[in-house]
Structure formats: structure tokens, C-alpha cells
DSSP file (Angstrom, degrees, kcal/mol; ACC not computed):
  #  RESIDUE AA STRUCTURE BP1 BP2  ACC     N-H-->O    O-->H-N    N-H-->O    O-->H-N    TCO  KAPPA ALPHA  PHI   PSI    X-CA   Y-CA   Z-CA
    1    1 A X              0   0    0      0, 0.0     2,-0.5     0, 0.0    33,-0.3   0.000 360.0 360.0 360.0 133.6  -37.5  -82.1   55.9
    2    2 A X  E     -a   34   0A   0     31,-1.0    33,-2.9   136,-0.1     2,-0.4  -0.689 360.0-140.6 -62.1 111.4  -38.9  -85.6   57.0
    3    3 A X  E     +a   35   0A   0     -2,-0.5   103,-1.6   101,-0.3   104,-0.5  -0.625  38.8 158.7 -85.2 143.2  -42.6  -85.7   56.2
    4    4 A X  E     -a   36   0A   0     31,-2.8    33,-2.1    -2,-0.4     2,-0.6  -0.987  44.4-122.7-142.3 148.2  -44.3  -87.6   59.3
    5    5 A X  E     -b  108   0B   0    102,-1.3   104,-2.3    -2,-0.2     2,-0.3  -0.889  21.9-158.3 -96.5 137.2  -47.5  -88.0   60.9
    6    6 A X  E     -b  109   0B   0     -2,-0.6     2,-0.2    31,-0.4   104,-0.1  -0.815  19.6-145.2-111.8 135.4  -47.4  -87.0   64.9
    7    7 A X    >>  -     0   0    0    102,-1.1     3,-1.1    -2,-0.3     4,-1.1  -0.276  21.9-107.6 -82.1 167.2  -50.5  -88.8   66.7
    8    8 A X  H 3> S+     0   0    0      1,-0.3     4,-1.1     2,-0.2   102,-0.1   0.603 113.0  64.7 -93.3  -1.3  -52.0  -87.2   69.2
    9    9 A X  H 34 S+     0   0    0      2,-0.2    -1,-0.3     3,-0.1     4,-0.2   0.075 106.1  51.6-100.2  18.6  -51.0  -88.9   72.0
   10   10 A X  H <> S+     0   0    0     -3,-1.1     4,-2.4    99,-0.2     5,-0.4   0.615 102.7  57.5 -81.1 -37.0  -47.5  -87.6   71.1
   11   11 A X  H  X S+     0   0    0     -4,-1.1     4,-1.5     2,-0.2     3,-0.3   0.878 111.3  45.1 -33.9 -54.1  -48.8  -84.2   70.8
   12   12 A X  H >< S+     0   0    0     -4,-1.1     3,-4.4     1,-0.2     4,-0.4   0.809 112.8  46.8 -71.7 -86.2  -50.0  -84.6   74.5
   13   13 A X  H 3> S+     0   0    0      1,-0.3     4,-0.7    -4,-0.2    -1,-0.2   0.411 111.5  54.3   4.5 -46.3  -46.9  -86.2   75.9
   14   14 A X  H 3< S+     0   0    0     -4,-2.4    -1,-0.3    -3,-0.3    -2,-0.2   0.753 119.4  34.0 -89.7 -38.0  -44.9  -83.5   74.1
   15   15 A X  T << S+     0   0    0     -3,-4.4    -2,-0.2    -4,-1.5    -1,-0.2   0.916 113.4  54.0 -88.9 -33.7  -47.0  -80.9   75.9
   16   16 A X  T  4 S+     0   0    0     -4,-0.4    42,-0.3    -5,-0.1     2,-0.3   0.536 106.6  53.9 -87.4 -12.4  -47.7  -82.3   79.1
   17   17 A X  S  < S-     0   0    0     -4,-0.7     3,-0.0    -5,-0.2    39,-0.0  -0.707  73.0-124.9 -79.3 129.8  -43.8  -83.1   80.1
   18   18 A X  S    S-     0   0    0     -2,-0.3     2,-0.2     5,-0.0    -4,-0.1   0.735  84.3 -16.3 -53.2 -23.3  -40.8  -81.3   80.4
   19   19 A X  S    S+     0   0    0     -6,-0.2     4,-0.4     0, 0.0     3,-0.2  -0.673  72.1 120.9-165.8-167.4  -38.8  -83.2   78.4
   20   20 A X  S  > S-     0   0    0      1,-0.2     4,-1.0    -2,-0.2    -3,-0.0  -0.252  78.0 -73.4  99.8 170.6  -38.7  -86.5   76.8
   21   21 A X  H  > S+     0   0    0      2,-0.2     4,-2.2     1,-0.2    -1,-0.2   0.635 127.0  60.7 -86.6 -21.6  -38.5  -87.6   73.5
   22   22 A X  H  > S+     0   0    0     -3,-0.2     4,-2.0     2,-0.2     5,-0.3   0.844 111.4  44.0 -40.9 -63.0  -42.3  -86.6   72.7
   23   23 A X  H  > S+     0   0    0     -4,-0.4     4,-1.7   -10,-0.2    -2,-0.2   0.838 110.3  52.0 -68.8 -24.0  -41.2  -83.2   73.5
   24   24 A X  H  X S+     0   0    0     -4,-1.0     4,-3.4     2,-0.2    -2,-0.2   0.870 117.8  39.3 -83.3 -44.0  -37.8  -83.5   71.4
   25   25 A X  H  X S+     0   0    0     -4,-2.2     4,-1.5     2,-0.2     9,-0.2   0.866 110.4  59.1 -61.7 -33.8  -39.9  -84.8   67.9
   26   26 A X  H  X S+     0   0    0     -4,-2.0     4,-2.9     2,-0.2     3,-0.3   0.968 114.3  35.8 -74.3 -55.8  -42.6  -82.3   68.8
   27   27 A X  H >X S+     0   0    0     -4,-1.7     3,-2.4    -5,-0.3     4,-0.7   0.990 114.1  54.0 -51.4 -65.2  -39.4  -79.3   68.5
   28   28 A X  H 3X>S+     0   0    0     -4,-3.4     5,-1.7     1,-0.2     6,-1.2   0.822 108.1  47.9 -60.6 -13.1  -37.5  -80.7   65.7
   29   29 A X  H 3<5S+     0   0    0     -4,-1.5     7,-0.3    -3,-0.3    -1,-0.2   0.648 115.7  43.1 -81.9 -14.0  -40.8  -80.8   63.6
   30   30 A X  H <<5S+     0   0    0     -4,-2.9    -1,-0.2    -3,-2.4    -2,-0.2   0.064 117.0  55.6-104.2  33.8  -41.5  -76.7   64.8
   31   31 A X  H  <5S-     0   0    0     -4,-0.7    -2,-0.2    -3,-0.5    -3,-0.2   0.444 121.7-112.4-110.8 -28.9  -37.1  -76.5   63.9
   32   32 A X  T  <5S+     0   0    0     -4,-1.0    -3,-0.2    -5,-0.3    -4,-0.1   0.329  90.9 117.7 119.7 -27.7  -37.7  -77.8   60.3
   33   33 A X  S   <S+     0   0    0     -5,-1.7   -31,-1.0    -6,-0.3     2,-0.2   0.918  83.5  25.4 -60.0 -44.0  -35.9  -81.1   61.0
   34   34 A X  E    S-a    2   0A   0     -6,-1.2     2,-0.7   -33,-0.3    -2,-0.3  -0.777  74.8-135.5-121.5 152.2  -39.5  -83.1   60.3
   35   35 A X  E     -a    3   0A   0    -33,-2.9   -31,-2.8    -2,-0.2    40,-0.1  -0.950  18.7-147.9-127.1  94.7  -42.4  -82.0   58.2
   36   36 A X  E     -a    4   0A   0     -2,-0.7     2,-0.4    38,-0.4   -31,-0.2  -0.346  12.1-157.4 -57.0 148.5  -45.8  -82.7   60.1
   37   37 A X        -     0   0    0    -33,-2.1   -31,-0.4    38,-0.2     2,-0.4  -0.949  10.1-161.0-116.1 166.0  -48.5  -83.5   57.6
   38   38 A X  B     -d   77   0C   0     38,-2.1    40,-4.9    -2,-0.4     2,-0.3  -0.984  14.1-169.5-141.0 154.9  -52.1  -82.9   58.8
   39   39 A X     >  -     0   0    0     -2,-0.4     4,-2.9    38,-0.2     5,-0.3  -0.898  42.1-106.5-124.7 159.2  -55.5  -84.1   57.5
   40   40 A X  H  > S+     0   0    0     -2,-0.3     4,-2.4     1,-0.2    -1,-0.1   0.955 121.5  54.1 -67.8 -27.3  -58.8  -82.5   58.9
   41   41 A X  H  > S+     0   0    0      2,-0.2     4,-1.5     1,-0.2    -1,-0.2   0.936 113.1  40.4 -37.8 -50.1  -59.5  -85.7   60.9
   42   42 A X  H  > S+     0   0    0      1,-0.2     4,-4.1     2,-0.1     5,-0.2   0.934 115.1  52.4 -63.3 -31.6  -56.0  -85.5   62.5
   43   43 A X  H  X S+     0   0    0     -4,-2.9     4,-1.0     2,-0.2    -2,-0.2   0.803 110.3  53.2 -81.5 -21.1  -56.4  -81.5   62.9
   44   44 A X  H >X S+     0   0    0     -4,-2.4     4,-4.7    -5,-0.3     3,-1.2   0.998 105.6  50.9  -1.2-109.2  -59.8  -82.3   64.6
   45   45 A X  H 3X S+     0   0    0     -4,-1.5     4,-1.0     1,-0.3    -2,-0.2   0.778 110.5  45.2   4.8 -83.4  -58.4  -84.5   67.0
   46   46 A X  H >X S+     0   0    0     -4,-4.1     4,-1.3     1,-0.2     3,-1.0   0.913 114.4  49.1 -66.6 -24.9  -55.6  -82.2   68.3
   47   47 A X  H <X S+     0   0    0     -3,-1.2     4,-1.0    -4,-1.0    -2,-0.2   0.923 107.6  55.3 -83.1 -45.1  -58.1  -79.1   68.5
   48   48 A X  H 3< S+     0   0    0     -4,-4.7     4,-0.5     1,-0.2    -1,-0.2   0.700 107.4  61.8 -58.5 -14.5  -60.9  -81.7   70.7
   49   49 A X  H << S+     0   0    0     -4,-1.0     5,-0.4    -3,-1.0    -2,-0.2   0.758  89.9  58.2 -85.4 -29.1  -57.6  -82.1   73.0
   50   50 A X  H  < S+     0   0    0     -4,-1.3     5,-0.2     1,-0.2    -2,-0.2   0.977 111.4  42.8 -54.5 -35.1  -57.0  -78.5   74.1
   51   51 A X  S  < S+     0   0    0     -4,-1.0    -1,-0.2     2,-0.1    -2,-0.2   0.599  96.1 107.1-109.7  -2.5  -60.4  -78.4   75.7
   52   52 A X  S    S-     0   0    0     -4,-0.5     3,-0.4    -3,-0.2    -3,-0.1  -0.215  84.2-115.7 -34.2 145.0  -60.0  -82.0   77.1
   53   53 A X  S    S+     0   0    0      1,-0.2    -1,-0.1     0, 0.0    -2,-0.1   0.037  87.4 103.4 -60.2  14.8  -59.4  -82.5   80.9
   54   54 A X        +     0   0    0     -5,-0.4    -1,-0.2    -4,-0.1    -4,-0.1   0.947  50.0 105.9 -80.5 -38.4  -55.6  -84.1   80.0
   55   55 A X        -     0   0    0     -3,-0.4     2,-0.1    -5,-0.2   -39,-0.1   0.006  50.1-147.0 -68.2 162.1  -52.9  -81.4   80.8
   56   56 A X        -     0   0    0    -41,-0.1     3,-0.4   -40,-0.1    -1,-0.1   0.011  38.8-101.4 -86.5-165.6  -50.5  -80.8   83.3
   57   57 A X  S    S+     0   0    0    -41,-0.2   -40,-0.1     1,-0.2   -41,-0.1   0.237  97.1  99.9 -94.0  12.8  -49.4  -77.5   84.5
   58   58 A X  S    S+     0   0    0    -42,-0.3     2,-0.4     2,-0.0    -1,-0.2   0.299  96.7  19.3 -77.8  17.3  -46.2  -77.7   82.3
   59   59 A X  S    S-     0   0    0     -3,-0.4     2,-0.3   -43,-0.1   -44,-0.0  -0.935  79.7-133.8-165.5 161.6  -47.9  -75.6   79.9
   60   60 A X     >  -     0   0    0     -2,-0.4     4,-5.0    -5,-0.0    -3,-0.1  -0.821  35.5 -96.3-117.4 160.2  -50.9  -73.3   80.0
   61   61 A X  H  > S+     0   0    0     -2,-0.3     4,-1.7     1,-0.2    -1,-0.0   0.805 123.6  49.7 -21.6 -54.8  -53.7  -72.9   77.8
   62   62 A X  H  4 S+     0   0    0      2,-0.2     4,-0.5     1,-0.2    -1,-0.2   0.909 109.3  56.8 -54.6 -62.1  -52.3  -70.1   75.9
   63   63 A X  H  4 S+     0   0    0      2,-0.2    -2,-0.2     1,-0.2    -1,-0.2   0.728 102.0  49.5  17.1 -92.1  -49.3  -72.1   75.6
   64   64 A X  H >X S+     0   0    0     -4,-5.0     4,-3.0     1,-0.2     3,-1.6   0.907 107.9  52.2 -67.6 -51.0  -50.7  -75.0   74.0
   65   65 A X  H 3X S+     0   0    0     -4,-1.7     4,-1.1     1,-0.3    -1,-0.2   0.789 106.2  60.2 -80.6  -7.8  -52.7  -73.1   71.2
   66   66 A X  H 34 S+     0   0    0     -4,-0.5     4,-0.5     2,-0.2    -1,-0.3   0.426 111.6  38.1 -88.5 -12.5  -49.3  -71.1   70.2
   67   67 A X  H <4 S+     0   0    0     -3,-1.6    -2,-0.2     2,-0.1    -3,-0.1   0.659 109.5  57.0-124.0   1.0  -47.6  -74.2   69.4
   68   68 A X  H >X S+     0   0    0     -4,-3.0     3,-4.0     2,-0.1     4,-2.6   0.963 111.4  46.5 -67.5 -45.0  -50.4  -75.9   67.8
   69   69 A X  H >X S+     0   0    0     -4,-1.1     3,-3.2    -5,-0.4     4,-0.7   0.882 108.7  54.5 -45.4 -86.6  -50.5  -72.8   65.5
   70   70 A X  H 34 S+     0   0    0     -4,-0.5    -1,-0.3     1,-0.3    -2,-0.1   0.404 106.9  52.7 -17.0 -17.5  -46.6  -73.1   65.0
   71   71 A X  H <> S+     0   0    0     -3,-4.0     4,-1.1    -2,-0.6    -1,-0.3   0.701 107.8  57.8 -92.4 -33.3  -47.2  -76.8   63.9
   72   72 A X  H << S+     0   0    0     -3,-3.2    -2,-0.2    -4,-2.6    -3,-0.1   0.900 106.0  38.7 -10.6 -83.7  -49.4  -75.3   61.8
   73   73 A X  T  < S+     0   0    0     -4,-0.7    -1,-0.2     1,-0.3    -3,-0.2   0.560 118.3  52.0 -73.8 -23.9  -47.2  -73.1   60.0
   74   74 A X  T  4 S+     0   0    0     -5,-0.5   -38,-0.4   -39,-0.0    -1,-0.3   0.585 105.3  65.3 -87.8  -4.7  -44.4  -75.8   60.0
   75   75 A X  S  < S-     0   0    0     -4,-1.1     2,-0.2   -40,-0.1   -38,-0.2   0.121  72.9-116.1-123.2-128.5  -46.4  -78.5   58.6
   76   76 A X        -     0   0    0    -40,-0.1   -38,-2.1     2,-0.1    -3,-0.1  -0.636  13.8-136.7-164.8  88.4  -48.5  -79.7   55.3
   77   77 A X  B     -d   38   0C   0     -2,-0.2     2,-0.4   -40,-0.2   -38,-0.2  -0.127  20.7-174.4 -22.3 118.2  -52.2  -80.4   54.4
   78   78 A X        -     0   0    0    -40,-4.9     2,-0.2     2,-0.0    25,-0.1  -0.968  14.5-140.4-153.5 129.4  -52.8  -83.3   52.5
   79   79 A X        -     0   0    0     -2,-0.4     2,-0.8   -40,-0.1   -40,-0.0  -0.497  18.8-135.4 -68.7 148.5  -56.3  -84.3   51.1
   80   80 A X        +     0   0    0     -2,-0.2    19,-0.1     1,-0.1    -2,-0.0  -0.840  30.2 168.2-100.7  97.0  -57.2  -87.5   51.2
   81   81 A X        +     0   0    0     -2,-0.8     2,-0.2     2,-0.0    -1,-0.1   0.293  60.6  37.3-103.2  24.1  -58.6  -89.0   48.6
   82   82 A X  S    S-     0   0    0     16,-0.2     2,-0.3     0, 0.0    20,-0.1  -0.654  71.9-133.2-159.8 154.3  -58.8  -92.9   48.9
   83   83 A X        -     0   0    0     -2,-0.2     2,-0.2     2,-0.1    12,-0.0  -0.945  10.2-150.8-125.5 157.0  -59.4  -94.8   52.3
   84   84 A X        -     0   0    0     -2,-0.3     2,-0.2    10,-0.1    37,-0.2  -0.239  35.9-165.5 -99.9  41.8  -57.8  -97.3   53.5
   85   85 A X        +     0   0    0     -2,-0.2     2,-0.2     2,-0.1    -2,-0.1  -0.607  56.2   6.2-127.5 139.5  -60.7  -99.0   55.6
   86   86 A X  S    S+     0   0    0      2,-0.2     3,-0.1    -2,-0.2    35,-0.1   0.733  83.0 134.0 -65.5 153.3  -60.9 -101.3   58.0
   87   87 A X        +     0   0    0      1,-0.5    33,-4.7    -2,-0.2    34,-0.4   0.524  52.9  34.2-130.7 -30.6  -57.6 -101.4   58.3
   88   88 A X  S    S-     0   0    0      1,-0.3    -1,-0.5    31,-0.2    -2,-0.2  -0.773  82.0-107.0-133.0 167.7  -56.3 -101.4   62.2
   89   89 A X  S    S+     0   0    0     26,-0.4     2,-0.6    -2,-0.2    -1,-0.3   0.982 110.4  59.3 -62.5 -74.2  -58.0 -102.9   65.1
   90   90 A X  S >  S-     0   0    0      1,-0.1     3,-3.1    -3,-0.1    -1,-0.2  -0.232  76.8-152.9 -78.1  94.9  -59.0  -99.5   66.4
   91   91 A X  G >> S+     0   0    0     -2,-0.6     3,-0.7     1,-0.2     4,-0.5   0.689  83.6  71.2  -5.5 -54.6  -61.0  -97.7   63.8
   92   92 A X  G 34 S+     0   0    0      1,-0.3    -1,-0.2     2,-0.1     4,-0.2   0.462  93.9  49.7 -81.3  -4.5  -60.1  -94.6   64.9
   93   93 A X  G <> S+     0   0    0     -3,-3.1     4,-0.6     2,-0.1    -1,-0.3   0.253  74.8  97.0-115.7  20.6  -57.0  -94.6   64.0
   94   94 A X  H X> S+     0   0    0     -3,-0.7     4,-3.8    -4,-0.2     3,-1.7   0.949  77.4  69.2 -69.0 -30.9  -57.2  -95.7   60.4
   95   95 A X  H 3X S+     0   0    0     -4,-0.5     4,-1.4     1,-0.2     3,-0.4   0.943  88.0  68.4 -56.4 -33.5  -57.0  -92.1   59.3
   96   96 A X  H 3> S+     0   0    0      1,-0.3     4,-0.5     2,-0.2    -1,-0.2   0.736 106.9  32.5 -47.0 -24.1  -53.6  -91.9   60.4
   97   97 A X  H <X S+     0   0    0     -3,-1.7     4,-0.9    -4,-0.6    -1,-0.3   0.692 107.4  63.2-113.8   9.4  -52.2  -94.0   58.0
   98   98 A X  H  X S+     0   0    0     -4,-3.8     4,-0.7    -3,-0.4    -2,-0.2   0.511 113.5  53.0 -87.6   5.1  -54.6  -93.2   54.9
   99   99 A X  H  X S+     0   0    0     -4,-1.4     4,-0.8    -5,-0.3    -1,-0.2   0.600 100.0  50.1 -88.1   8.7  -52.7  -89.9   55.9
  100  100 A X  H  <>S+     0   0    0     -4,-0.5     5,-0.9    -5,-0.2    -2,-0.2   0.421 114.0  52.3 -87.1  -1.0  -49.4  -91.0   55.8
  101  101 A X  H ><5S+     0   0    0     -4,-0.9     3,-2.2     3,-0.2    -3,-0.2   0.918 107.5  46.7 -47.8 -80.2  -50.3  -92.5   52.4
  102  102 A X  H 3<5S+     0   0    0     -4,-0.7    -2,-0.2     1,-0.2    -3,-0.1   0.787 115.6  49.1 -56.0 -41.7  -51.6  -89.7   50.9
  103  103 A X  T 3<5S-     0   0    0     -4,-0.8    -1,-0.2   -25,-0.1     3,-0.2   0.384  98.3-122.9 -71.4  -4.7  -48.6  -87.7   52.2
  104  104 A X  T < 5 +     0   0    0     -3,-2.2  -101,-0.3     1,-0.2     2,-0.2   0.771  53.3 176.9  66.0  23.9  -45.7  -89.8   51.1
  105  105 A X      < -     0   0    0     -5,-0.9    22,-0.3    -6,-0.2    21,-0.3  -0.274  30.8-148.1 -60.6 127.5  -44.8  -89.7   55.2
  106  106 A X        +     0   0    0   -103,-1.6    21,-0.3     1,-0.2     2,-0.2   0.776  67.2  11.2 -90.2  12.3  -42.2  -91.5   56.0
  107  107 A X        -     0   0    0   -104,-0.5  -102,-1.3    19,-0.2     2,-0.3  -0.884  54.2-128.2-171.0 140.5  -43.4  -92.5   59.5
  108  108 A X  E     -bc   5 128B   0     19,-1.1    21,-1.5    -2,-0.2     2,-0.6  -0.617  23.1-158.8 -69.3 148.3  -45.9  -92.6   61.9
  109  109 A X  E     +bc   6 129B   0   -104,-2.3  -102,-1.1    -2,-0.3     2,-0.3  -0.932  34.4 129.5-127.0 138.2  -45.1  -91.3   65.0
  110  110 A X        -     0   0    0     19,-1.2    21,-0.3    -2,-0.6     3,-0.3  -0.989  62.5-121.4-168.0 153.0  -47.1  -92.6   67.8
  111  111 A X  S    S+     0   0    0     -2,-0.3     2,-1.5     1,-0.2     3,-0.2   0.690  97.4  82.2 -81.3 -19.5  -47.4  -94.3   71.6
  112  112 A X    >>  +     0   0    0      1,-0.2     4,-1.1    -3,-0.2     3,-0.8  -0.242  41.9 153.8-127.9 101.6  -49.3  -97.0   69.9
  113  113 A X  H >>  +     0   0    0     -2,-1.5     4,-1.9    -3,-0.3     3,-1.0   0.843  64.6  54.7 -37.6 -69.2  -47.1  -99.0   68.7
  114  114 A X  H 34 S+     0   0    0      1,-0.3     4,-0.3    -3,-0.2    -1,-0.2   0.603 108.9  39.2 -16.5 -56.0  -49.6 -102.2   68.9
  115  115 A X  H <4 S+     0   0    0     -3,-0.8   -26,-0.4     2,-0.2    -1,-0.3   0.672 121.2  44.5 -94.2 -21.0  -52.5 -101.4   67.2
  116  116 A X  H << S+     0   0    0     -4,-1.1     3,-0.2    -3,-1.0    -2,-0.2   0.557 108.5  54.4-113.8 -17.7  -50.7  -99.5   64.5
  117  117 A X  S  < S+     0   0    0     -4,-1.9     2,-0.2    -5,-0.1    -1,-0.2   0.609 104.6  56.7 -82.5  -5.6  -48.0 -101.9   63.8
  118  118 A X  S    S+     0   0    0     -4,-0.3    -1,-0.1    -5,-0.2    -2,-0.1  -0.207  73.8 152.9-122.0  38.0  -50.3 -104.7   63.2
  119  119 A X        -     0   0    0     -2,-0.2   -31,-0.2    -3,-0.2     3,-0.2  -0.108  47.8-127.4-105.5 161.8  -52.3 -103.3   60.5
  120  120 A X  S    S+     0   0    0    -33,-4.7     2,-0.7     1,-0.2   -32,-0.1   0.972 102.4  42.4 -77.3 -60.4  -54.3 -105.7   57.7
  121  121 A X  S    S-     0   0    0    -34,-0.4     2,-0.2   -37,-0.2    -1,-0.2  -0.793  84.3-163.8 -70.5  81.7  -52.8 -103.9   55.2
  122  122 A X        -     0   0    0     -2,-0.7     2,-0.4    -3,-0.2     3,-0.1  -0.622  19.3-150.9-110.2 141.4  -48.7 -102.4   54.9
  123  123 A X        -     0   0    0     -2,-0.2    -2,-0.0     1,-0.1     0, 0.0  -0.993  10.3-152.4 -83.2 117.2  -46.6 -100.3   53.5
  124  124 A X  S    S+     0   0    0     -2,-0.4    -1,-0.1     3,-0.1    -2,-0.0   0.850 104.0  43.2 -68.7 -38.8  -42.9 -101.2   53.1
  125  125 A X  S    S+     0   0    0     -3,-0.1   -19,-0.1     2,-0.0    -3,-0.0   0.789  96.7 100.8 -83.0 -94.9  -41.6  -97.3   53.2
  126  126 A X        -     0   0    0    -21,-0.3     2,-0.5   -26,-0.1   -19,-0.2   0.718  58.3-164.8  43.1 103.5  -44.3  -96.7   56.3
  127  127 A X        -     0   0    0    -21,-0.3   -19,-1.1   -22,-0.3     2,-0.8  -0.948   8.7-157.8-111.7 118.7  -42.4  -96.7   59.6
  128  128 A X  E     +c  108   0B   0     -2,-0.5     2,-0.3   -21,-0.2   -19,-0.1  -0.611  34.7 176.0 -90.5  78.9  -44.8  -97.0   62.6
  129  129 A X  E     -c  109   0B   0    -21,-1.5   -19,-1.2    -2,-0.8   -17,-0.1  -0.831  37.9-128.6-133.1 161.5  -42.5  -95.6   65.2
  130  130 A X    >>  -     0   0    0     -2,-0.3     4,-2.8   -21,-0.2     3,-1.2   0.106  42.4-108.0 -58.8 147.0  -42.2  -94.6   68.8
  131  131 A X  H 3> S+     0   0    0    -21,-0.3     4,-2.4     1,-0.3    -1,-0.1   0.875 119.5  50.0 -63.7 -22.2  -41.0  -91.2   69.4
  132  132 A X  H 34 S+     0   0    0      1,-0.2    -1,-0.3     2,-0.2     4,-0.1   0.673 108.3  50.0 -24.6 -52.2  -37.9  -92.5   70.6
  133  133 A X  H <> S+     0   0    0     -3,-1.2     4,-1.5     2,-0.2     5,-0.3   0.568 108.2  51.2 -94.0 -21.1  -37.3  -94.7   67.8
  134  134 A X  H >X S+     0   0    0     -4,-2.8     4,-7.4     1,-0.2     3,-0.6   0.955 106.7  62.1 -72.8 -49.1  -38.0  -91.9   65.1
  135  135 A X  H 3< S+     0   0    0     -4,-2.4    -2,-0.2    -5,-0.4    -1,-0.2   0.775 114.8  30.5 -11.3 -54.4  -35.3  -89.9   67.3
  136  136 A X  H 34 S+     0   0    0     -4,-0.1     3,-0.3     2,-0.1    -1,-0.2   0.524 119.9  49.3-105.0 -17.7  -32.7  -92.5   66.5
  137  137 A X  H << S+     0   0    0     -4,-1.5     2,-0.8    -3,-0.6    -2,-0.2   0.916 120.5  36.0 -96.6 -37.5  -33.8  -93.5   63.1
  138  138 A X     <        0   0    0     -4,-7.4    -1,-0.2    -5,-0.3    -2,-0.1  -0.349 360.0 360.0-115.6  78.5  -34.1  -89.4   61.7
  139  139 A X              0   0    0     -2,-0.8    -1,-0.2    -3,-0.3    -4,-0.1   0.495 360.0 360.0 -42.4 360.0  -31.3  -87.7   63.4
């Protein structure tokens, strides 16, 4: 299994779509293919999204909290015990990669690319990529 961290604005994408490559990372990590890791900031995050105004009707309520559980159960807690701060323009996302540190991920997976490639600070094993490009890079 590929350990990664899934942002949360693939987590909507993946839910809010039929398809798409959002939806395709979001499966192979509840298939086994990828190994989510989660921190409580990130598991925050996705739980402040259910009750958000974002979704479509391609999924219901119900839905949506059965496959967050199911990411759950496919994926990996990791404490964090170092930050990595400031680090990215946006603030709010430095916990994503002081957990893909702490978790030995081998990628972010994420719609923003910008802010998250362009970071003060790098890892050389750390791939900040689109869900597409993780698609192609962890077949």
C-alpha cells in the first residue's frame, strides 16, 4: 500500500462527482491500492465538511459518512510530533505536509497544486500531486 495524504478538496470532488480521477484515488485508497494517513487536524477538516453547504446530489448524507468511516478503516493515524511552521503560503494547509512527514507519505494528493508545491521548506521523496497525476504516477 502507498501511504498518502488525500486533501480535502479531493475528498469533496471524489464525493460530489460521478467519476473523475478524485473519485478513482478516493476507491483505490478504500481497495487497498493507497494507504490514507490521517492526523486530527486533517480528520477535523473532513468531518466540518459533511455539515458544509458543498454537495451535490451524487451522494446523500448517509452516503458520505459510510465512506468516510470506510477511509477510516482503510487508513492510518499518525501523531505528529514536530511542526513544520510557517511553511506554505496558506497556513492552513501546513498540517498536511507536517503529516505527510510524520507518516513517511509518499504524496500529497490535492487540487492545490500552487500553494503546496511552492512550499519554504521540501522534501525530495514528498510528491505534491494532483489526483490525476498520482493516478499515473501509482498505478
Amino acid at each position: 500500500m502507498i501511504p498518502v495524504v488525500i486533501d480535502t478538496n479531493v475528498f469533496v470532488a471524489a464525493l460530489r462527482s460521478g467519476g473523475g480521477a478524485s473519485r478513482q484515488v478516493l476507491r483505490r485508497a478504500l481497495e487497498g491500492a493507497y494507504r490514507p494517513l490521517f492526523s486530527n487536524a486533517l480528520w477535523l477538516e473532513y468531518e466540518d465538511l459533511l455539515a458544509r453547504p458543498v454537495w451535490t446530489e451524487e451522494t446523500t448524507p448517509e452516503e458520505r459518512v459510510q465512506v468516510l468511516a470506510a477511509l477510516a478503516a482503510a487508513g492510518r493515524w499518525v501523531k505528529i510530533y514536530y511542526g513544520w511552521r510557517p511553511n506554505l503560503r496558506d497556513a492552513g494547509d501546513d498540517h498536511l505536509i507536517e503529516l505527510a512527514v510524520a507518516g513517511s507519505a509518499r504524496a500529497v494528493v490535492t487540487h492545490n497544486i500552487r500553494d503546496l508545491r511552492h512550499a519554504e521548506l521540501r522534501w525530495p521523496d514528498l510528491l505534491v500531486l494532483t489526483p490525476s497525476e498520482c493516478l499515473e504516477k501509482f498505478r
